[in-house]
C-alpha positions as a printed Julia matrix, in Angstrom:
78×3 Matrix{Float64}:
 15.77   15.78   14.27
 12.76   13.75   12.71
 11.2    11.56   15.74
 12.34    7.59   15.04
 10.87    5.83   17.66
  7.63    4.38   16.01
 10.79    2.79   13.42
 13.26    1.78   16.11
 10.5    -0.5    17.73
  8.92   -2.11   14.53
 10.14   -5.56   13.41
 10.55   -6.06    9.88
 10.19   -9.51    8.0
 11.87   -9.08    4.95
 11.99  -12.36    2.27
 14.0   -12.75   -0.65
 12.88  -14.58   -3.31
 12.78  -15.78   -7.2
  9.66  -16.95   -9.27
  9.55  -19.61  -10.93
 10.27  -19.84  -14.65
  6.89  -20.19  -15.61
  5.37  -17.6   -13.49
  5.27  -14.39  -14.29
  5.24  -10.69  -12.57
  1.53  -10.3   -13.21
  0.15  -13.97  -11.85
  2.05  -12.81   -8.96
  0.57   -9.22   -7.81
 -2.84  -11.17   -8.67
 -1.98  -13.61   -6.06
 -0.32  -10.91   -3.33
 -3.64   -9.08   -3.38
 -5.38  -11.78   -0.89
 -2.03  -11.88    0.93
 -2.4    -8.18    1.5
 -5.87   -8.25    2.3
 -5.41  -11.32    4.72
 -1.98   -9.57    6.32
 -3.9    -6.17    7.07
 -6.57   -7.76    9.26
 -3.42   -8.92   11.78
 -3.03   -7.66   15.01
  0.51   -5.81   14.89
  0.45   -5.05   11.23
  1.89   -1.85   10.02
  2.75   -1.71    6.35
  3.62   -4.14    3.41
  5.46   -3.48    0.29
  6.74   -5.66   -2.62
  9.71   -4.67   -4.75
 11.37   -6.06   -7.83
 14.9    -6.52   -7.38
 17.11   -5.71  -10.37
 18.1    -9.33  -11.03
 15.71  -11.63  -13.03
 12.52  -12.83  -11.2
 13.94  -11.88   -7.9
 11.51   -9.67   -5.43
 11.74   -8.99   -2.12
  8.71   -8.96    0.31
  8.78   -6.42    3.54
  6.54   -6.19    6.05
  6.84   -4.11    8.81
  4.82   -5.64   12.68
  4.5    -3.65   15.59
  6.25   -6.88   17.68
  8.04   -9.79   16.95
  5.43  -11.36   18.9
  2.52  -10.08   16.49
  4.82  -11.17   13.36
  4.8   -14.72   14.68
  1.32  -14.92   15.97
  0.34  -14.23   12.07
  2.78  -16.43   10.74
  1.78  -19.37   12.8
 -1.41  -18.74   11.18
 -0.21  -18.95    7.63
């Protein structure tokens, strides 16, 4: 049985969300890539992934934090 306990204590932030009309999937992975880049340099950080949902615009953001407490820390600093 695989070993789940690195899993069981991460916190994931996961946000759903739609672009806007005019946007489109390209001016947004240019604009994740400082995101990323800013994200990795947090205390806590494990992994982040972006996904396009099947409906229209809609992706969903998930980023996976060693603590809740780390996850807020960097969001406070958003």
């Amino acid at each position: 049985m695989p070993d789940n306990t690195q899993l069981d204590a991460a916190v994931f932030e996961i946000v759903v969300f739609k672009l806007r009309e005019d946007a489109t999937h390209e001016q947004l992975l240019e604009a994740s890539g400082p995101v990323s880049d800013w994200v990795k340099q947090k205390p806590g950080f494990i992994e982040r992934k972006l996904l396009r949902a099947t409906e229209k615009n809609t992706y969903v953001e998930i980023v996976r934090w060693e603590s809740l407490e780390q996850a807020h820390e960097a969001a406070g600093e958003a």
